[in-house]
C-alpha positions, 0 to 999 in steps of 0.5 A: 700084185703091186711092184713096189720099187725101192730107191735109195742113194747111196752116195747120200749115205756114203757122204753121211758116213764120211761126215760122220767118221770126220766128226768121230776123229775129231772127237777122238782127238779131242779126248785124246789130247786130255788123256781120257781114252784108256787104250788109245791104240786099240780106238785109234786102230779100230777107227783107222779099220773103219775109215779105210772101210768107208774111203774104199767103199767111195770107190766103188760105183756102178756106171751110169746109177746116178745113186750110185755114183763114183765118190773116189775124188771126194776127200778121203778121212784121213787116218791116224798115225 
């Protein structure tokens, strides 16, 4: 039977995620600033749940993966008061 090995860089993917939710901020902010959110609480806590997801999960590395490295230096997505 064929091994068949699997990579995958998480650190790509975290980067992807943190662009991502920095778009959704300023889209959020956006639509904020035209009064066309209708909760605007509940979106802005449930984006500040996800970004702190993913600010923590860059903090989480395994030594010496290069895929998997250590991303605490990078910018944090800044949350919504």
């Amino acid at each position: 039977m064929t091994e068949i090995k699997v990579t995958y860089s998480i650190d790509g993917f975290r980067r992807n995620l943190a662009r991502e939710l920095k778009e959704l901020k300023r889209d959020i902010e956006h639509e904020l600033s035209k009064n066309n959110i209708e909760f605007p609480d509940d979106i802005k806590e449930r984006f500040n749940n996800l970004a702190c997801m993913s600010n923590s999960f860059n903090c989480v590395y395994v030594d010496g993966l290069d895929d998997f490295g250590n991303l605490s230096d990078d910018p944090e997505i800044e949350l919504f008061n």
